[in-house]
N, C-alpha and C positions, 0 to 999 in steps of 0.2 A: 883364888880371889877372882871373882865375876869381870871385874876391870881389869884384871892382868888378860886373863886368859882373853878380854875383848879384845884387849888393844895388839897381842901378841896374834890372832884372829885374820886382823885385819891388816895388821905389818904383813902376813905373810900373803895374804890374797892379793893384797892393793899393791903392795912393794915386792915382794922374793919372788911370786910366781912371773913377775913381766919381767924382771932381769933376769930371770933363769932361762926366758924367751927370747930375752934380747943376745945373751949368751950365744944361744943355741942359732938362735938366726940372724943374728948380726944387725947391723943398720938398715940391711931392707924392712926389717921389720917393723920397724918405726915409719916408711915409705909416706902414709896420711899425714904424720904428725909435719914433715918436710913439705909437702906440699902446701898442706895447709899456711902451716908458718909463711913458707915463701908467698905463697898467693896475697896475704894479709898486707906484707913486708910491700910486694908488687903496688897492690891496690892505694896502700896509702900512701907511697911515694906520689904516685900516681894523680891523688887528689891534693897533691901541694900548691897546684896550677889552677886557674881560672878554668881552661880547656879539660885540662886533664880530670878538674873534680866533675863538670858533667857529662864526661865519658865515663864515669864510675858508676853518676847517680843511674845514668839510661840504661848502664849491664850490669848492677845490682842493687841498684836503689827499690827497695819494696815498699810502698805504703798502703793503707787499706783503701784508699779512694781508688787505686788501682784496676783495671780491668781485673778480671778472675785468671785469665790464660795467660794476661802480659808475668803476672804476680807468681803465678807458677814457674814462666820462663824466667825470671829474676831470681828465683828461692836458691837454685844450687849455686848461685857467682853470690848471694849475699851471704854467704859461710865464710866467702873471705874478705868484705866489704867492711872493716871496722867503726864504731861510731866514731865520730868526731869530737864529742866531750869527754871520750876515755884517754887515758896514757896509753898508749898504742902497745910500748914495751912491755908491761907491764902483759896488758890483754893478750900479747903475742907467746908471752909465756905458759901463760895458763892455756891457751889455747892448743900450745907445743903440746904442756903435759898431759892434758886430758888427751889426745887423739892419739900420743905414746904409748900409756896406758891402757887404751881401749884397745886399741888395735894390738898390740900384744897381750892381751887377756881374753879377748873377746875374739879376734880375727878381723880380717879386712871388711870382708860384707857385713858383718854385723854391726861393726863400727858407723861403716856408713850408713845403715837402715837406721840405726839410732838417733847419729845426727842428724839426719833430713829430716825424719819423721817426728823430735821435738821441736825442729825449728818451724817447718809447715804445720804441725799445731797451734805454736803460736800465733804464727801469718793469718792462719785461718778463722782462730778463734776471733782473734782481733776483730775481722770483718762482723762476725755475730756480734761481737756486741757495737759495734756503729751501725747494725741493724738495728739492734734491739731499742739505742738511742739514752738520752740522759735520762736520769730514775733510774726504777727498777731495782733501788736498793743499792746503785752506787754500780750494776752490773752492765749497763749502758754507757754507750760514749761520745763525748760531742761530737758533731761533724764534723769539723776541725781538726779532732785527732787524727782525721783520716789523711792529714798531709804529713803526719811527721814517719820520721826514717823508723824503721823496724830495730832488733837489738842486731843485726849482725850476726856473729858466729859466737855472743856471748851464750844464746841461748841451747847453742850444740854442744857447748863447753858446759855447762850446767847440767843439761840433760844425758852429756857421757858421765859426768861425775857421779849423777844420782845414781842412771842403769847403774854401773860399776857397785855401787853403796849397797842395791836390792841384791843382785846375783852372787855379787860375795859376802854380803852380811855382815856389812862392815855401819854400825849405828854412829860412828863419830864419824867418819865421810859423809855422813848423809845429812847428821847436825849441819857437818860445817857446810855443805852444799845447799840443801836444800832449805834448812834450817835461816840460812843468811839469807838467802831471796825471799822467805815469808817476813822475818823481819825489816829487808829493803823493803818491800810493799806499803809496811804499815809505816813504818820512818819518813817512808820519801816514795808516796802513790803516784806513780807517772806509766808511762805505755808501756816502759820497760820492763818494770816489776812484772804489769801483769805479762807479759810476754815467758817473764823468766818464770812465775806460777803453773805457767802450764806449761809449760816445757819441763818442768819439775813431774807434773802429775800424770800427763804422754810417759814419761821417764820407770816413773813406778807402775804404770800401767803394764808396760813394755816388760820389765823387769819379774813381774807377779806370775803375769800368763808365759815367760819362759822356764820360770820356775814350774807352776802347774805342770806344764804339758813334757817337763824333765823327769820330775819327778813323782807323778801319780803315774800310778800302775795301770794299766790297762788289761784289756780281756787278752790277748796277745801273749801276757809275759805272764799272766796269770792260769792259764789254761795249763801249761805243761807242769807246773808245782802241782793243780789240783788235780790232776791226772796220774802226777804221781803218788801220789797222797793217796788217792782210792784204792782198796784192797782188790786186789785181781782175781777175778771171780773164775772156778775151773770151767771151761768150754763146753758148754752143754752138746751131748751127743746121743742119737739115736738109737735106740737098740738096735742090735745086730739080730737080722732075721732068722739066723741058724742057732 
């Protein structure tokens, strides 16, 4: 049955193969998912205070009205920078799981290549469209929005879940991941949604071209199959002058 054998699929790539890593390697293995958490945990104790919340906003606060270079230097402290109208606990856990998961599936660098590079998609993209400006089909954005806070570390949490969803070919991760940030979008259109849209599509971007480049064959690994596959032709040789 097409749905067993999915979900059976996908319990094993998403679920058996990262405890079989975590097994194998212990709690170092999880090392991003701890930092992360704590960093998060840090950050928002941190903004309980008057003092404390705009020493959070000046070393991770991103918004698009931002310089270009300041908004760069802010991108990697805003992974642990939490929104203010989420449940923190909640956000902290998802935040654990995804970076557990990746980094036991994926490995440490990959893990972080993923989260950076959905989260600076979205930062980025954001700026183009407060270029681009209101209209344009809704793809524009007031001035204005260029004061509000970016999504945090929701958007590396979304964009580990998706990568994860493409590379292991898991369709119901990727419903319930990416599938809920299209429909937050249309429910409830705000910076975020789009923030978590394209960190979704960075995500399958990401995901597509590692598959490609895994698994199409190349001139390299196709050369010695077709070398051997040729009939070996006898040695042409000279007469012998006697």
């Amino acid at each position: 049955m097409f749905i067993w054998r999915t979900l059976r699929g996908e319990w094993q790539g998403i679920v058996v193969d990262p405890v079989r890593q975590l097994l194998r390697r212990g709690l170092p293995g999880m090392s991003l998912a701890f930092v992360a958490a704590f960093g998060v945990i840090f950050f928002h104790a941190l903004a309980q205070r008057p003092a404390g919340a705009s020493i959070v906003r000046h070393l991770g606060g991103v918004q698009g009205d931002l310089p270009l270079w300041l908004a760069l230097l802010r991108t990697p402290i805003s992974l642990y920078v939490p929104a203010l109208d989420l449940p923190v606990w909640a956000g902290i856990t998802q935040l654990f799981l995804a970076f557990a998961l990746a980094e036991l599936a994926l490995g440490r660098v990959r893990t972080l290549v993923v989260a950076y590079a959905t989260t600076l998609a979205g930062t980025l993209t954001v700026r183009v469209m407060l270029l681009i400006g209101p209209g344009c089909g809704g793809i524009g954005l007031r001035p204005e929005i260029g004061h509000v806070l970016d999504t945090g570390p929701s958007a590396a949490v979304v964009g580990l879940f998706t990568y994860l969803a493409v590379v292991r070919r898991a369709p119901i991760v990727f419903l319930l991941t990416g599938g809920s940030m299209v429909w937050e979008s249309i429910v409830k259109p705000n910076l975020a949604g789009r923030e978590h849209l394209v960190a979704v599509g960075a995500a399958i971007v990401m995901g597509l071209v590692h598959e490609l480049r895994h698994r199409r064959p190349t001139v390299a690994t196709l050369l010695p199959q077709f070398t051997a596959d040729r009939p070996v032709r006898p040695e042409a040789r000279c007469p012998s002058p006697h």
